[in-house]
N, CA, C and O atoms as a DFTB+ gen file, in Angstrom:
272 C
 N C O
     1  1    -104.790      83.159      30.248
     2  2    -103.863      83.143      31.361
     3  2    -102.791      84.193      31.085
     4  3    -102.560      84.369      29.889
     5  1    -102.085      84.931      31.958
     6  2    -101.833      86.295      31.642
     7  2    -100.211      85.367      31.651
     8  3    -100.163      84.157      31.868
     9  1     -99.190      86.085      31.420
    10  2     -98.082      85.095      31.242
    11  2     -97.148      85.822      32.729
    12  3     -96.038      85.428      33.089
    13  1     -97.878      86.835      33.335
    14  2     -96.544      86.070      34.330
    15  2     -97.364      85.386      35.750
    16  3     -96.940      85.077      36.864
    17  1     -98.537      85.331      35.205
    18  2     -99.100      83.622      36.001
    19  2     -98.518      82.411      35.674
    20  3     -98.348      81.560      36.547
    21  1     -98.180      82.223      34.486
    22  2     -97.761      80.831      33.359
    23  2     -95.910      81.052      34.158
    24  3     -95.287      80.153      34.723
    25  1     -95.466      82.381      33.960
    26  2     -93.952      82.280      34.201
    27  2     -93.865      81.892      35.564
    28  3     -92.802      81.307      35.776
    29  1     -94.757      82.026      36.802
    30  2     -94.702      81.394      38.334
    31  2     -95.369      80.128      38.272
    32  3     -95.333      79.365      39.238
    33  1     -95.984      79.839      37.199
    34  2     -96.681      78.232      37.207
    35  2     -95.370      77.581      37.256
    36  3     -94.954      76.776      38.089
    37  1     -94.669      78.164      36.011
    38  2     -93.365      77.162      35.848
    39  2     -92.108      77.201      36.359
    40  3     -91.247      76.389      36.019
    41  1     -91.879      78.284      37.339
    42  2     -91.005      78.791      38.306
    43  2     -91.636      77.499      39.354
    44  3     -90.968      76.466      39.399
    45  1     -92.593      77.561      39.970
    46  2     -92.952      76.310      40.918
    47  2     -92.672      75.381      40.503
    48  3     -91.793      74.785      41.126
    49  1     -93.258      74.668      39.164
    50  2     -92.862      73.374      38.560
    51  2     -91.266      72.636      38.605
    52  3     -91.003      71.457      38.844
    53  1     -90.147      73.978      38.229
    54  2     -89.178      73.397      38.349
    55  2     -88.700      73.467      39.575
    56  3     -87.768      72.710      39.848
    57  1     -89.178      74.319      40.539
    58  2     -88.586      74.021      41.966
    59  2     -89.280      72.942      42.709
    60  3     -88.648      72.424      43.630
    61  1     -90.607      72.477      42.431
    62  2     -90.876      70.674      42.850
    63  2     -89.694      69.885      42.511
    64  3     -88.918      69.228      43.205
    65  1     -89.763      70.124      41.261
    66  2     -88.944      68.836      40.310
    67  2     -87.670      68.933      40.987
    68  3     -87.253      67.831      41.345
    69  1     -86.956      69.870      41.261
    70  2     -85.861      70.108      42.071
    71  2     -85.719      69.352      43.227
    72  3     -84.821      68.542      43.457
    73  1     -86.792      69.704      44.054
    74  2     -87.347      69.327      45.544
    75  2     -87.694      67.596      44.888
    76  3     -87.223      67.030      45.874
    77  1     -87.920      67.017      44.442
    78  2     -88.510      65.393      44.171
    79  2     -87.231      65.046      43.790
    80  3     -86.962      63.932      44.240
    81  1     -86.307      65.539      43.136
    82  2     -85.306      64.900      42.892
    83  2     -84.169      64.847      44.213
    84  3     -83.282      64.018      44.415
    85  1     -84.419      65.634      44.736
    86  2     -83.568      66.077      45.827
    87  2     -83.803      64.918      47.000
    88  3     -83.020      64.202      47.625
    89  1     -85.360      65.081      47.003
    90  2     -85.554      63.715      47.808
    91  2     -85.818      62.502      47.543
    92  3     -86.047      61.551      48.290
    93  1     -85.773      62.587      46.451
    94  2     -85.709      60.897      46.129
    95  2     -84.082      60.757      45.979
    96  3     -83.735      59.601      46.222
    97  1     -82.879      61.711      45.611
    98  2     -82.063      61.122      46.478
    99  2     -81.888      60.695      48.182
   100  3     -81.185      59.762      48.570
   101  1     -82.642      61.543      49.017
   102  2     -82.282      61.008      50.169
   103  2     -83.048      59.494      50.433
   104  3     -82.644      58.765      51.338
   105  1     -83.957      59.177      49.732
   106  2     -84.952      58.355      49.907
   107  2     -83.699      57.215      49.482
   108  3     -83.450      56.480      50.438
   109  1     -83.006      56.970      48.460
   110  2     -81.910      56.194      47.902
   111  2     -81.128      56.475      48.894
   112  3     -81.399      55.396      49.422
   113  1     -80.564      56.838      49.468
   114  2     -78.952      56.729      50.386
   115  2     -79.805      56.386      51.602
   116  3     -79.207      55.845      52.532
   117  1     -81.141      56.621      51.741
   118  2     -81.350      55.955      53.107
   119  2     -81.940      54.406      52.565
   120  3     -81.660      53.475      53.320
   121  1     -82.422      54.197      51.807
   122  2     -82.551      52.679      51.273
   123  2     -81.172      52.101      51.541
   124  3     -81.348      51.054      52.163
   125  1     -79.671      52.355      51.314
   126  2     -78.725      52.012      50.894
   127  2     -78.239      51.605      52.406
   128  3     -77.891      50.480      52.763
   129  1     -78.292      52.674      53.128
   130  2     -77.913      52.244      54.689
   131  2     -78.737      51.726      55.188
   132  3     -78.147      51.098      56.066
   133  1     -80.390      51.375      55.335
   134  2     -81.185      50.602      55.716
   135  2     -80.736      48.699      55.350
   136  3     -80.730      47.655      56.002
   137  1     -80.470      49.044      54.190
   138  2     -80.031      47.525      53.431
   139  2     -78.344      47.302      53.920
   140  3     -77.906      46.151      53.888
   141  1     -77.390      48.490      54.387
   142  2     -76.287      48.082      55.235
   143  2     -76.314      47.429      56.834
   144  3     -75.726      46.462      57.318
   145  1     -77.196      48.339      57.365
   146  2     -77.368      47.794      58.659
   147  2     -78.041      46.268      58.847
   148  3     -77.685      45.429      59.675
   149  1     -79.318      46.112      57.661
   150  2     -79.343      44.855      58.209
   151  2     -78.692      43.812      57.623
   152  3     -79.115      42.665      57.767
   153  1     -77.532      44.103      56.858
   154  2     -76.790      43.031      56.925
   155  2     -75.896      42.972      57.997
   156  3     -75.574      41.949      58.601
   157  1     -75.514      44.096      58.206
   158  2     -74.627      44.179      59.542
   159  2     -75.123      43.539      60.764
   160  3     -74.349      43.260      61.681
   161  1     -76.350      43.300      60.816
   162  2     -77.273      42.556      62.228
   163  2     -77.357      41.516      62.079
   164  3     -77.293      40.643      62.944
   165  1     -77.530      41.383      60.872
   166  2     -77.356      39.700      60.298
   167  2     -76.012      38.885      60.822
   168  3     -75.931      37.800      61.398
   169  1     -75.009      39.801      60.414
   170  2     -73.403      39.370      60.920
   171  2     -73.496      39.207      62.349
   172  3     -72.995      38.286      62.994
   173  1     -74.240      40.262      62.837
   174  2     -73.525      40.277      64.304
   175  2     -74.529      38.954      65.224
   176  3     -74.218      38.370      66.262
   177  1     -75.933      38.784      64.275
   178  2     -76.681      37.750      65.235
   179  2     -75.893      36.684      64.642
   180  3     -76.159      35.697      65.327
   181  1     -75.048      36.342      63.719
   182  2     -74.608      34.788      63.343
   183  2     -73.254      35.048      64.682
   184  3     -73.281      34.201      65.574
   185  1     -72.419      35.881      64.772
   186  2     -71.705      36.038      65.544
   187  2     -72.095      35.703      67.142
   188  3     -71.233      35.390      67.964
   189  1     -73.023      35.776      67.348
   190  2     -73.344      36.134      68.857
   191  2     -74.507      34.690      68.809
   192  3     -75.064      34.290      69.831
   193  1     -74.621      34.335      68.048
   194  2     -75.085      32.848      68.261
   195  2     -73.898      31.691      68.145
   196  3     -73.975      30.648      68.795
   197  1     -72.812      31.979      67.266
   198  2     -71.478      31.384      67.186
   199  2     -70.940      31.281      68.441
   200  3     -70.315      30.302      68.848
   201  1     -71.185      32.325      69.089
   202  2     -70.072      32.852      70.645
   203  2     -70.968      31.671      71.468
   204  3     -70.439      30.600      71.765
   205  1     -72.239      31.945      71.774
   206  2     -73.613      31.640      72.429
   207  2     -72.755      29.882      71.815
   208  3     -71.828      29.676      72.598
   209  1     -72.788      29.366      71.340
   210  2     -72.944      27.753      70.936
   211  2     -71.230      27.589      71.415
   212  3     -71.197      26.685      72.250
   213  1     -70.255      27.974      71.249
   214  2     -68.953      27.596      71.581
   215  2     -69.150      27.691      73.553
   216  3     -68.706      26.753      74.214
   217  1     -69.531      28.359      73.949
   218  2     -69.841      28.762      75.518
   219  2     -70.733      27.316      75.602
   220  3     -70.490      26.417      76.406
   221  1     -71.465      27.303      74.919
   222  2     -72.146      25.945      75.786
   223  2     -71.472      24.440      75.672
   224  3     -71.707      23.450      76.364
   225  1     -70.748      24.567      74.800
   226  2     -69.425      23.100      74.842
   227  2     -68.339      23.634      75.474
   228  3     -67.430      22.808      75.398
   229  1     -67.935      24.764      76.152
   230  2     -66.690      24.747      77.074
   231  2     -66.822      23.330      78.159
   232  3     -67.728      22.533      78.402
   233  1     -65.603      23.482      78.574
   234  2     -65.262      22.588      79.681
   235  2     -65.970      23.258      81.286
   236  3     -65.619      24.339      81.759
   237  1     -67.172      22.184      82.022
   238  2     -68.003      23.162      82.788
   239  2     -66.822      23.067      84.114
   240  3     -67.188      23.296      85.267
   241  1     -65.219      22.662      83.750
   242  2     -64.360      22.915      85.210
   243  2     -63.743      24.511      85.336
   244  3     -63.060      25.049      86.208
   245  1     -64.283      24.977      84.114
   246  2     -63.851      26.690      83.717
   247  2     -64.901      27.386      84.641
   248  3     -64.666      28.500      85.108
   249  1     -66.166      26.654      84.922
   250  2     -67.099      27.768      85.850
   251  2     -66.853      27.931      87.011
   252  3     -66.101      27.175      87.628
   253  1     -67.282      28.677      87.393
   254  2     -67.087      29.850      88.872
   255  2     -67.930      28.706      89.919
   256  3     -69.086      29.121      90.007
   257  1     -67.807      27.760      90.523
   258  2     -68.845      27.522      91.351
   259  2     -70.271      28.208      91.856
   260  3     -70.040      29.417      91.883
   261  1     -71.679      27.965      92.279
   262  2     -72.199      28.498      92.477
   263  2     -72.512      29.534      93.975
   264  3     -73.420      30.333      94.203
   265  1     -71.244      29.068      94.871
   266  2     -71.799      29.778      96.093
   267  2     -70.536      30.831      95.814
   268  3     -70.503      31.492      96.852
   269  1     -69.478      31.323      94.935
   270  2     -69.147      32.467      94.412
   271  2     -70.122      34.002      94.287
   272  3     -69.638      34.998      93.751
């Protein structure tokens, strides 16, 4: 193998390794916000089932009649 085949073998090698590291950070910060949002949905469905259950024990003299 003549060596400046070997010197672009390993010119590529470290620009993968570059490139894999590069994206396996993005692969991590998008794991990180994937695992934020669904806690955040989590919050907002306990919220909006909280709202949803207090609305159905109001007092029904608060509603709008139906021919409104």
């Amino acid at each position: 193998m003549s060596e400046d085949r070997f010197i672009d073998l390993e010119t590529r090698l470290a620009h993968q390794d570059q490139l894999l590291n590069q994206l396996n950070d993005v692969v991590t910060e998008q794991q990180a916000k994937i695992m934020q949002l669904e806690e955040l949905c989590k919050a907002l469905i306990q919220r909006v089932r909280s709202v949803g259950e207090g609305m159905s024990e109001g007092d029904p003299g608060d509603e709008r009649p139906p021919h409104y």
